[in-house]
N, CA and C atoms as an extended XYZ file, in Angstrom:
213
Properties=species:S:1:pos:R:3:atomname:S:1:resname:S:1:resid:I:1 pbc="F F F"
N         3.487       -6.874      -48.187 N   UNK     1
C         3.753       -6.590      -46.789 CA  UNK     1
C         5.151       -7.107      -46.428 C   UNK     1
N         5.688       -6.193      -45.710 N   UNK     2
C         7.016       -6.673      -45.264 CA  UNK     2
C         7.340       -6.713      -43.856 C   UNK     2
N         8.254       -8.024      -43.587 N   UNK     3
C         8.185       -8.067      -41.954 CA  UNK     3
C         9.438       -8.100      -41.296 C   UNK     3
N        10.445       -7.416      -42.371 N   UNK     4
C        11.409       -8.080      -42.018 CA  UNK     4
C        12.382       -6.965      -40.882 C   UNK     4
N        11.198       -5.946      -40.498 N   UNK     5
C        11.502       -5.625      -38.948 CA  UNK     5
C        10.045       -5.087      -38.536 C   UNK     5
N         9.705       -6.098      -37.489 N   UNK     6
C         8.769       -5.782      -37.050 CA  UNK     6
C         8.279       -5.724      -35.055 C   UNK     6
N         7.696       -4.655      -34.664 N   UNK     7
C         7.812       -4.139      -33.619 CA  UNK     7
C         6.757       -4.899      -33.086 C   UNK     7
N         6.995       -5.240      -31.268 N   UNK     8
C         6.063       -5.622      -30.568 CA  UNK     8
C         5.771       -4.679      -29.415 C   UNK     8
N         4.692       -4.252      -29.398 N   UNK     9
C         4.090       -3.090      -28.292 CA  UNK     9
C         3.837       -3.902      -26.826 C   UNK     9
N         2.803       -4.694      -26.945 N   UNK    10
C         1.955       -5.440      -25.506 CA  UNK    10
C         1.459       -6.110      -25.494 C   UNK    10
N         1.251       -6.964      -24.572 N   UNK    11
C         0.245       -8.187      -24.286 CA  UNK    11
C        -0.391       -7.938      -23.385 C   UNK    11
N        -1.824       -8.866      -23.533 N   UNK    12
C        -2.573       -9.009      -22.548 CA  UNK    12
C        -2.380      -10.758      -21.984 C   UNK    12
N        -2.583      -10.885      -21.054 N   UNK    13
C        -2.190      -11.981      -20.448 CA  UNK    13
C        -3.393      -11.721      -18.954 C   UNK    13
N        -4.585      -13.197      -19.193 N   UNK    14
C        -4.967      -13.171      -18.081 CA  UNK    14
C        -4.686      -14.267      -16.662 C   UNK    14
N        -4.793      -14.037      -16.105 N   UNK    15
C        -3.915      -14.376      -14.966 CA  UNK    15
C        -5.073      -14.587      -13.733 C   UNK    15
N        -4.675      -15.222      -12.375 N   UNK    16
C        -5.704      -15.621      -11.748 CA  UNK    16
C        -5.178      -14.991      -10.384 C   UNK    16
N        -4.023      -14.879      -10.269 N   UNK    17
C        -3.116      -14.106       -8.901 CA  UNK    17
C        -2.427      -13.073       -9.256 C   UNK    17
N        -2.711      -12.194       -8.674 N   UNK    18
C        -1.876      -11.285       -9.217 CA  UNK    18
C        -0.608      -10.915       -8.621 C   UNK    18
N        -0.097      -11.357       -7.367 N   UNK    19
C         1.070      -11.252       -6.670 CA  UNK    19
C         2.048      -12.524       -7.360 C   UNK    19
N         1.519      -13.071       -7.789 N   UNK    20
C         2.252      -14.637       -7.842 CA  UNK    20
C         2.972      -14.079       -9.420 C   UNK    20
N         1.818      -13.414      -10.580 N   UNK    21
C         2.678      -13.218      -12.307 CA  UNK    21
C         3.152      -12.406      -12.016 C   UNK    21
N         3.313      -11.367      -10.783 N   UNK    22
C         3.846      -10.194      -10.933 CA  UNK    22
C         5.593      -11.216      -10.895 C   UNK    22
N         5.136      -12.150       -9.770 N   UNK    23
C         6.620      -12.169       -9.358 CA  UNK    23
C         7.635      -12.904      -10.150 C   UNK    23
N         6.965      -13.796      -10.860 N   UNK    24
C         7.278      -14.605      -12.451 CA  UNK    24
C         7.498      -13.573      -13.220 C   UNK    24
N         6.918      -12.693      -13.827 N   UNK    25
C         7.526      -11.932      -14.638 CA  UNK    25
C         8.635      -10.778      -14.147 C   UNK    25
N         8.875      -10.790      -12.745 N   UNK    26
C         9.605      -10.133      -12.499 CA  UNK    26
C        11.696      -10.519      -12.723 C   UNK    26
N        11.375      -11.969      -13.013 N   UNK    27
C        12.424      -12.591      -13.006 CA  UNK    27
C        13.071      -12.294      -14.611 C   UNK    27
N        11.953      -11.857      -15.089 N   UNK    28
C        12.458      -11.536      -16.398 CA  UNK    28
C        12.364      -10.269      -16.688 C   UNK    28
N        12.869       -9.466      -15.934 N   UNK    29
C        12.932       -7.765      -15.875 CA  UNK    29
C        11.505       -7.185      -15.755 C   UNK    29
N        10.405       -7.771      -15.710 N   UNK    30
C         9.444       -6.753      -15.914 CA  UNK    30
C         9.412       -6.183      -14.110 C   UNK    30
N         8.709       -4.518      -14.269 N   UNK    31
C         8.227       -4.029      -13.156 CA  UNK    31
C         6.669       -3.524      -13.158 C   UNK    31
N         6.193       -3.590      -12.057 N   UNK    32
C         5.238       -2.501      -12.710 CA  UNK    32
C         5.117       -1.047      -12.531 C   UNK    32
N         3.984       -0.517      -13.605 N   UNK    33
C         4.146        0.694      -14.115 CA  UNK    33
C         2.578        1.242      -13.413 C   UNK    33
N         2.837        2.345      -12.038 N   UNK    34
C         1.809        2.428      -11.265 CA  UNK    34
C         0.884        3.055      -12.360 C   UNK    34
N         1.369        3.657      -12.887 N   UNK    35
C         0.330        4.310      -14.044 CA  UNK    35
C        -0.663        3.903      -14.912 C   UNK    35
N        -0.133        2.289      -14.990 N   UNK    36
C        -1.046        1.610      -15.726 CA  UNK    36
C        -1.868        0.172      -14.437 C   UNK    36
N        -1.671        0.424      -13.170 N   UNK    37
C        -2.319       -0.229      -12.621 CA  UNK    37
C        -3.928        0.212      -12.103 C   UNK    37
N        -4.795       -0.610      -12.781 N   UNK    38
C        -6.295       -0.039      -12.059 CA  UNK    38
C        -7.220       -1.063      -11.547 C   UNK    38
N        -7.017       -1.067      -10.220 N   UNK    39
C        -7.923       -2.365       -9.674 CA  UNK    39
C        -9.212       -2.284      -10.027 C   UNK    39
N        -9.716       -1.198      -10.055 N   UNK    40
C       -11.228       -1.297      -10.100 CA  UNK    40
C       -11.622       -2.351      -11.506 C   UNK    40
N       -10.632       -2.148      -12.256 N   UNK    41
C       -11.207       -3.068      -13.406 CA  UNK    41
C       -10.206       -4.297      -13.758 C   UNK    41
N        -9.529       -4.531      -12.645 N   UNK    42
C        -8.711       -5.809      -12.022 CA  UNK    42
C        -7.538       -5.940      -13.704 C   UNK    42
N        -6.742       -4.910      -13.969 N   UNK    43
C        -5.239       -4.666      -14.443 CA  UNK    43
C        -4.603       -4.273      -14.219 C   UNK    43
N        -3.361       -4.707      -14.395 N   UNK    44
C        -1.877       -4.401      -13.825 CA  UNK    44
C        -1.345       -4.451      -15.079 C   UNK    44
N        -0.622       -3.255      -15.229 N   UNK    45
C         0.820       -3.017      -16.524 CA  UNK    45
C         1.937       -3.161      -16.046 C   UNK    45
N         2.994       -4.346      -16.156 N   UNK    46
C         4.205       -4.097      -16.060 CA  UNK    46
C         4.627       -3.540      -17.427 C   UNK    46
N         6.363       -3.102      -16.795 N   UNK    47
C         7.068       -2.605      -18.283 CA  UNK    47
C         8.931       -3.415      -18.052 C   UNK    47
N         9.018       -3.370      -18.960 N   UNK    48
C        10.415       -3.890      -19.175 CA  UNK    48
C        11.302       -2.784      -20.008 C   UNK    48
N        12.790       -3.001      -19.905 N   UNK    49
C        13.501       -1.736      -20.131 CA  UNK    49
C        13.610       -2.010      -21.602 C   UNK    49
N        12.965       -2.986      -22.062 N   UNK    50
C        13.336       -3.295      -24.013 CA  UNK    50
C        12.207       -2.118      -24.200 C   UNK    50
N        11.150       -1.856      -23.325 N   UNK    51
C         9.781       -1.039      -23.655 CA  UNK    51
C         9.284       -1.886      -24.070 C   UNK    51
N         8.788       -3.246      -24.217 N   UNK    52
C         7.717       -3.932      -24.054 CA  UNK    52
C         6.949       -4.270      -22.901 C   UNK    52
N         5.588       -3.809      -23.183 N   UNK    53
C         4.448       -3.956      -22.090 CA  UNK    53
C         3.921       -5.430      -21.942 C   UNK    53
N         3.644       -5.790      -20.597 N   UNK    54
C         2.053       -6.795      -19.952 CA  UNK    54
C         1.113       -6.235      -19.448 C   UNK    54
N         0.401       -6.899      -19.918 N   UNK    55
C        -1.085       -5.962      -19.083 CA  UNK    55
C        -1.485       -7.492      -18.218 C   UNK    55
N        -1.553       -7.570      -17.402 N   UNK    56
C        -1.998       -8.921      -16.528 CA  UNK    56
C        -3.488       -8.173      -16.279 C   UNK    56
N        -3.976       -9.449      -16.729 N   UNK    57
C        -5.996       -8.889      -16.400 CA  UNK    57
C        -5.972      -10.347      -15.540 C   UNK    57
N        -6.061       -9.595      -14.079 N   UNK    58
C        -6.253      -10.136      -13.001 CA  UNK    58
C        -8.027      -11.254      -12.498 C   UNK    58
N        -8.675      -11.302      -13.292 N   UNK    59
C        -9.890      -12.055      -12.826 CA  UNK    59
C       -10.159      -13.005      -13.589 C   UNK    59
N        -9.383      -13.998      -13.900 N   UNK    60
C        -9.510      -16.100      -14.287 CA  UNK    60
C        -9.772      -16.331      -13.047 C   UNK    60
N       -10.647      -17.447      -13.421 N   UNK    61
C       -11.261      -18.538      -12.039 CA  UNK    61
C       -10.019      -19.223      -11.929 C   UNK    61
N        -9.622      -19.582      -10.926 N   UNK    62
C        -8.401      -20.736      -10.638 CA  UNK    62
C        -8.489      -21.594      -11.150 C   UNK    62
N        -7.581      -22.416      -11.696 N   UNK    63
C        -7.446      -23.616      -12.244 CA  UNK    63
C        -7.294      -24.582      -11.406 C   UNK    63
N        -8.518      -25.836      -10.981 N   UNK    64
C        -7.928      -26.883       -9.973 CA  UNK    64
C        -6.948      -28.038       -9.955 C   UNK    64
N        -5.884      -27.574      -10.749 N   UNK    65
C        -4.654      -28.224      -10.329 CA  UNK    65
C        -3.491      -27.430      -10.061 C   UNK    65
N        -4.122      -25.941       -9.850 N   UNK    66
C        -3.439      -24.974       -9.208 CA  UNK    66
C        -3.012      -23.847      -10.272 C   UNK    66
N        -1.934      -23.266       -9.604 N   UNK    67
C        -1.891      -22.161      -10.771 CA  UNK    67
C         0.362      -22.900      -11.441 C   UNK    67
N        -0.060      -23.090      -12.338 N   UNK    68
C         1.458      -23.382      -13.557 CA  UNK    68
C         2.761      -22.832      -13.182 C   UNK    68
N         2.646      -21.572      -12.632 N   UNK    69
C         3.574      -21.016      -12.438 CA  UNK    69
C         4.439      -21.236      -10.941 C   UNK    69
N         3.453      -22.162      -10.441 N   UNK    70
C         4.216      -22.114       -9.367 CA  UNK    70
C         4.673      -23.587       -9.178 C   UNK    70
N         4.792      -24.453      -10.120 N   UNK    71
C         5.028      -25.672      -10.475 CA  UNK    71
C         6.339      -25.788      -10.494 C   UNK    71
């Protein structure tokens, strides 16, 4: 096996706010991609212009010392 170029497609990343990672990852180019947003099953796809995807899966219980990102 060889790795010596190897491609990254997407992550999943779950998350507990969803206004708050949007806006953290927004600092690092991501937007989101309405196409891949579906509340009913609580995900959001941003995209970034490298074409690497997040999928933020919106339903973690809060953490009680708050949420990291806003530290």
């Amino acid at each position: 096996m060889n790795f010596a170029h190897l491609t990254f497609d997407h992550v999943g990343i779950r998350v507990t706010a969803l206004g708050v990672s949007e806006r953290f990852y927004a600092k690092f180019g991501f937007i989101r991609d309405p196409r891949e947003f579906a509340p009913t099953v609580k995900t959001c796809g941003l995209h970034h212009p490298s074409g690497l995807r997040i999928h933020l899966i919106f339903n973690a219980a809060p953490d009680l010392v708050g949420n990291v990102l806003n530290l």
